[in-house]
N, C-alpha and C positions, 0 to 999 in steps of 0.2 A: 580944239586940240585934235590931232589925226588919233582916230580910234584907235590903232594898232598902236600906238605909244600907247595912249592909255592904256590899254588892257594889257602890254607889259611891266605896267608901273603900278597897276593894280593888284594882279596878282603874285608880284613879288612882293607887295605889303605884305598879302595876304599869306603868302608861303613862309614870310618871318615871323607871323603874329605865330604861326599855330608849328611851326617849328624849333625855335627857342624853347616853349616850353616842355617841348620833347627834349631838347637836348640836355637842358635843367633838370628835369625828371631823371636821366641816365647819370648825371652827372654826383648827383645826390645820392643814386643807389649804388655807386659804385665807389665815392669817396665817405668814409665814415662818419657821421655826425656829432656835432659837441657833445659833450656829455653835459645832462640838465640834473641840475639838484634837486632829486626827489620833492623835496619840500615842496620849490619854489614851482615845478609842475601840480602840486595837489592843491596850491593853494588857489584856486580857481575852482575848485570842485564844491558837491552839495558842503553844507554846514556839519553833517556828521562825517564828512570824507575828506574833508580838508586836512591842512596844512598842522593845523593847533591839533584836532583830535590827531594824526600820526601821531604828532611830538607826543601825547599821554598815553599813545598805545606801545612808541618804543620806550619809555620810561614805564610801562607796565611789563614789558617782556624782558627788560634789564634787571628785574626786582629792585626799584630805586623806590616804587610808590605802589600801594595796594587798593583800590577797589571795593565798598560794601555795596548791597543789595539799593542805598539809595542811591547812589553813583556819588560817593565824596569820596576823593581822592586827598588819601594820606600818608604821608613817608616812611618807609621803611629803616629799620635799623643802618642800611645803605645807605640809603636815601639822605639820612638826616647829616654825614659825615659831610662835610664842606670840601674835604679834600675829595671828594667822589665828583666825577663827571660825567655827564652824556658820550660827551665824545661829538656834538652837533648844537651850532648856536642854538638853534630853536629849541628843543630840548631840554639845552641848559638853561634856557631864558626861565621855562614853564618848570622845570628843579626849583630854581631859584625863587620865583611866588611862589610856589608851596611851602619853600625854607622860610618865607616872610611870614607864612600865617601863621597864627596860634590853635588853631582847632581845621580837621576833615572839612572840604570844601569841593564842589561839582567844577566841573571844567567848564562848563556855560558864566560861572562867575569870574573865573578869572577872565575869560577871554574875554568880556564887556565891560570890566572893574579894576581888574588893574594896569594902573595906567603906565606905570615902569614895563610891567610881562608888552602891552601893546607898543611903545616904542622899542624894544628891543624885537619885536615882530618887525615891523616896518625899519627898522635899522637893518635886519635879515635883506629885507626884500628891495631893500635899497642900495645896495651895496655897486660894488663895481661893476659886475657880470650885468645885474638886472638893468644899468643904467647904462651902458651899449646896446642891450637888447633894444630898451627903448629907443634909443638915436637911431637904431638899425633901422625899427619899426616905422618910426617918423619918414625916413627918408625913403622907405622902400611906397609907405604912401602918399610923400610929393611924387614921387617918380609915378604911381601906378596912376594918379590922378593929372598928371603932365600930358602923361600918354591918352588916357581916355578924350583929351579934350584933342591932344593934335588927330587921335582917327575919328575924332566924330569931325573935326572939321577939315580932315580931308574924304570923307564922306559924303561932305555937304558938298564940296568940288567938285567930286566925280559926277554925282547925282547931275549935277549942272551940267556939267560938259555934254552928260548919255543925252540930255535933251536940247544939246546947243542945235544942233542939227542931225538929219538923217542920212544915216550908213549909204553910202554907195558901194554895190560891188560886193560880193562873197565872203571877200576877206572883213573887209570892216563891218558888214555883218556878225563875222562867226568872231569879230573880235569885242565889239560891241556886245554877244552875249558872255562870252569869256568876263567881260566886266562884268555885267550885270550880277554872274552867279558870285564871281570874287567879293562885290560888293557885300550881295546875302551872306554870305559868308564871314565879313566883318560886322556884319549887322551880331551872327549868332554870337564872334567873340566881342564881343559888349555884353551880351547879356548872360553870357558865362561869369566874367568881371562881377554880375551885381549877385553872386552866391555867398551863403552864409560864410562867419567865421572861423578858419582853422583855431585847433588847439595852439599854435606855436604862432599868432597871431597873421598868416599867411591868409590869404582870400582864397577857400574851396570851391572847386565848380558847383554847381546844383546838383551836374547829373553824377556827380560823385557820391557812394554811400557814405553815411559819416559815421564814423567810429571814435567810441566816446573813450577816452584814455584812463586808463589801467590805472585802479585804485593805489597807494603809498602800498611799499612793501610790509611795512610796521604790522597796516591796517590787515592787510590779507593774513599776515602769519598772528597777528592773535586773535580774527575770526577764526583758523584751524585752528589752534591750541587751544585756546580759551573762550569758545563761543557766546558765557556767561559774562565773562567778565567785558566783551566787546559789546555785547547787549546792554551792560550796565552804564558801559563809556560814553554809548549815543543817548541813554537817558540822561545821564549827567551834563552831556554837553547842552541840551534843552532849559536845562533849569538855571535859571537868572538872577534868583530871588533867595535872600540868605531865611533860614529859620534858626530857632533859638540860639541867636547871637553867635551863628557859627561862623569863625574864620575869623569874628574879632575880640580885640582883647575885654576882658571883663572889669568892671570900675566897683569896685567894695563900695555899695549900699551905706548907706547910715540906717539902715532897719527903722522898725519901729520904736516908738517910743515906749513900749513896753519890755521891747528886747535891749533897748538902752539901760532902762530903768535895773534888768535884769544883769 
C-alpha cells in the first residue's frame, strides 16, 4: 500500500479513537444525567455502608425502630402501626421483618436470615430500571470488545504494510513516520481500555484518579445527628448469630417433674 494513504487512514483512526471520547465527555456534562436510586447506588459499597444498613439508618431517623447499646433493632410505637410506611421498597421490606419478629434483633441477622426481607431485596434490585441497565451494560461490552479486536487487527495490517517495503522519497518517509507515531498512539489507547472499573459500570482510564462514591444520604445524616446510635448500627450489622432465643418465638417447656408434681 502507498505510504501516504496509509498514514491518512491511520491517523484518521486515530483522530476518531481519541476524539469521540472527547466529544462523549462534553456531551454528558452538558446534558443532565438519569437520576440513580440511592439505594441501588449503595448497594455495591462496604457491608456497613451498603444498601440494608441505609434502609435501618432511614427507619432510625423516621422513628419507626430504636437501637440499644447491643445493636438490636426494635419497633417503635410507630413502627409497630402496619398502616405506617417507609415511603421506600427497601425500607419497607426491613419494617416488615422486624414486624415478623417476636423479640429486638441486630440487622446482620436479618440481612443473612431472612429469607422473605432477601427476596424483596433482590425483587428491589431487579426491577425494570436495574434490568436496562444491565442490557445497556452487556451491549456497551460487545461493542467495547468488537472494537478492541477490529483495532488490534487493523494494527496487525498496518504493522505489515510499514514493513512491506522501504519509503521512497520525503513524502513517504514523513508519511511512513506520521503512521508509525499514529500507530503508537493506538497501541496507548488499548491500554487505557484495560483500566479499572467505573462506579456506574463504565471502564476508567488508569491515568484517571478514582473517586470512590458518596456514602447513602440516610447514612451521612445519622452519623451527624446520631453518632451513637450509627456506631451501634455497624455493630449490629456484624453480628449473625442470635442469643437467648432472640427474634424467636418461645415454646412452653413441660418443666420439671418436680414443678409438674407441684
Amino acid at each position: 500500500m502507498d505510504p501516504v494513504t496509509l498514514a491518512c487512514a491511520v491517523v484518521s483512526v486515530t483522530v476518531l479513537l481519541y476524539g469521540v471520547p472527547v466529544v462523549r465527555d462534553r456531551l454528558r456534562a452538558w446534558l443532565p444525567a438519569a437520576p440513580v436510586d440511592p439505594y441501588r447506588a449503595a448497594a455495591g459499597r462496604a457491608l456497613t455502608e451498603d444498601d440494608i444498613q441505609a434502609a435501618a439508618a432511614r427507619l432510625l431517623l423516621d422513628g419507626l425502630v430504636t437501637i440499644n447499646h447491643r445493636g438490636n433493632l426494635a419497633l417503635t410505637g410507630t413502627g409497630a402501626d402496619v398502616a405506617r410506611t417507609a415511603g421506600h421498597p427497601l425500607p419497607d421490606a426491613l419494617l416488615a421483618a422486624l414486624r415478623r419478629r417476636t423479640a429486638a434483633t441486630t440487622l446482620g441477622i436479618i440481612a443473612s436470615r431472612d429469607l422473605a426481607f432477601r427476596a424483596a431485596r433482590a425483587e428491589f434490585h431487579g426491577g425494570p430500571g436495574a434490568s436496562r441497565a444491565r442490557r445497556a451494560a452487556v451491549v456497551r461490552g460487545c461493542l467495547a470488545a468488537a472494537g478492541v479486536l477490529l483495532l488490534t487487527g487493523e494494527l496487525a495490517c498496518v504493522s505489515a504494510a510499514l514493513f512491506d517495503r522501504l519509503p521512497q522519497g520525503p513524502a513517504q518517509w514523513a508519511a511512513t513516520a506520521a503512521t508509525g507515531l499514529a500507530s503508537l498512539a493506538q497501541l496507548g489507547f488499548l491500554a487505557r481500555y484495560g483500566g479499572r472499573p467505573g462506579t456506574d459500570g463504565h471502564r476508567v482510564a488508569a491515568s484517571e484518579p478514582y473517586v470512590p462514591p458518596v456514602p447513602h444520604p440516610a447514612l451521612v445524616e445519622l452519623t451527624e445527628q446520631a453518632p451513637e446510635a450509627a456506631a451501634r448500627l455497624r455493630a449490629g450489622r456484624l453480628r449473625t448469630t442470635r442469643r437467648r432465643n432472640r427474634g424467636r418465638r418461645h415454646r412452653r417447656g413441660r418443666g420439671t417433674a418436680a414443678a409438674r408434681m407441684a
